[in-house]
N, C-alpha and C positions, 0 to 999 in steps of 0.2 A: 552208832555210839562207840567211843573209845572203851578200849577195856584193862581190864588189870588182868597183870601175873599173877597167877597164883605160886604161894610158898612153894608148893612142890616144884613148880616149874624152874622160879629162880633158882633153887640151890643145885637143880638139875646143869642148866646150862652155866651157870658160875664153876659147880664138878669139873664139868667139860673140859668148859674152858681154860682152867687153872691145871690140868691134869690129875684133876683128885675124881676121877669117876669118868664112863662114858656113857653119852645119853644116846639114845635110839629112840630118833622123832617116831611117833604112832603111824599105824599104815594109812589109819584112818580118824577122822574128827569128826566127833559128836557136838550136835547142839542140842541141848537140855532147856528145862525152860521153868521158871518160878513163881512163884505168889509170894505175899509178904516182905520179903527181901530175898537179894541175891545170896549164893553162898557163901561171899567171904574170900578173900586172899586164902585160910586155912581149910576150906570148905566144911567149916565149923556148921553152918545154915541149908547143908545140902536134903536136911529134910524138908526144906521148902519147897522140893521139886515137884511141878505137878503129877498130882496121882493118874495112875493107870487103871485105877480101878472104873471100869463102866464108860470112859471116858475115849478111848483109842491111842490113849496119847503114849507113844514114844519119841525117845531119841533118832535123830535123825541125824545122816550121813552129810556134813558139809564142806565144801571145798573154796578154798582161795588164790585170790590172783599171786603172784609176786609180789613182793615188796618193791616199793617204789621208794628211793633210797633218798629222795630230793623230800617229799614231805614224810619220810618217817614212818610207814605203813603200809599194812596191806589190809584189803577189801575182800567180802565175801564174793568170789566169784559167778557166783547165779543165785536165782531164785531159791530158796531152802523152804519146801513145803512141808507141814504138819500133817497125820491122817486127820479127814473129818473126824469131829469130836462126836460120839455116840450119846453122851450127856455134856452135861454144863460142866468146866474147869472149876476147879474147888481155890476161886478167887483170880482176880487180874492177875495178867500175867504183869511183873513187873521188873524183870530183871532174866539173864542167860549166864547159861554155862557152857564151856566147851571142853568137852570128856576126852579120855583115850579109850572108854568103852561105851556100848551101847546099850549097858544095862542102868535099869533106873538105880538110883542111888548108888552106884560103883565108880570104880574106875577112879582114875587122878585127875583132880580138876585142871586146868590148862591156863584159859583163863577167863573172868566171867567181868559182867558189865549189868547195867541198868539201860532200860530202853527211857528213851525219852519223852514216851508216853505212854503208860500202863495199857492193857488191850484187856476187855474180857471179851472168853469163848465159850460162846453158847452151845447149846446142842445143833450140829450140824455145818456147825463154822470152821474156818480152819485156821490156823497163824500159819502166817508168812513172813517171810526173812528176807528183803531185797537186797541185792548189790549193796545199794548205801546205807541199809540199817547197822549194819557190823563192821568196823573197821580195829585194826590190831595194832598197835605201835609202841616207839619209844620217844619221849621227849630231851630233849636236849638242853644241857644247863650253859647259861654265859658264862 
């Protein structure tokens, strides 16, 4: 699923760009994971992230290929496992986020998307994030 920039990130890389700030990409990239709705361009809805309470669920460590310049994007580059869930997720997951930290409800959101098919996680299941579940880009105006 395509995703969107989050607010902080645009005005981060526009900063940059234009010489009004310097950004310093994160060492590392978190994926987060939601019920109800995703968080939002402002991470206005980042209390929708799944709870940790009883659950096992963290943030997790995910990495990507290069961008491919010809269609506009880059791909999560492996498998992105979840720990087994110790109870049941408190609702479908329906939507990601991608953090600069690994704490639940911190950090700067990057940027977040809607899976294109809601999952629930039972006790004992685990979510997975393949190669082609996540993809990052910019579209191009005529």
């Amino acid at each position: 699923m395509p995703g969107n920039m989050s607010n902080y990130l645009v005005k981060k890389v526009l900063d940059d760009l234009l010489g009004n700030g310097a950004f310093t990409p994160p060492a590392t990239i978190y994926l987060a994971l939601f019920h109800t709705a995703g968080p939002g361009d402002n991470n206005a809805n980042v209390a929708n992230e799944i709870t940790d309470v009883d659950t096992a669920y963290a943030r997790v460590a995910c990495t990507w290929d290069a961008a491919v310049l010809a269609d506009r994007k880059a791909l999560l580059a492996a498998l992105t496992q979840f720990a087994i869930a110790t109870d049941d997720y408190d609702g479908d997951v329906v939507a990601w986020g991608l953090y600069d930290s690994v704490t639940r409800l911190g950090g700067n959101l990057l940027f977040w998307g809607e899976w294109q098919t809601p999952r629930e996680i039972l006790q004992n299941d685990r979510f997975e994030a393949d190669e082609d579940d996540l993809e990052l880009g910019c579209t191009a105006t005529a």
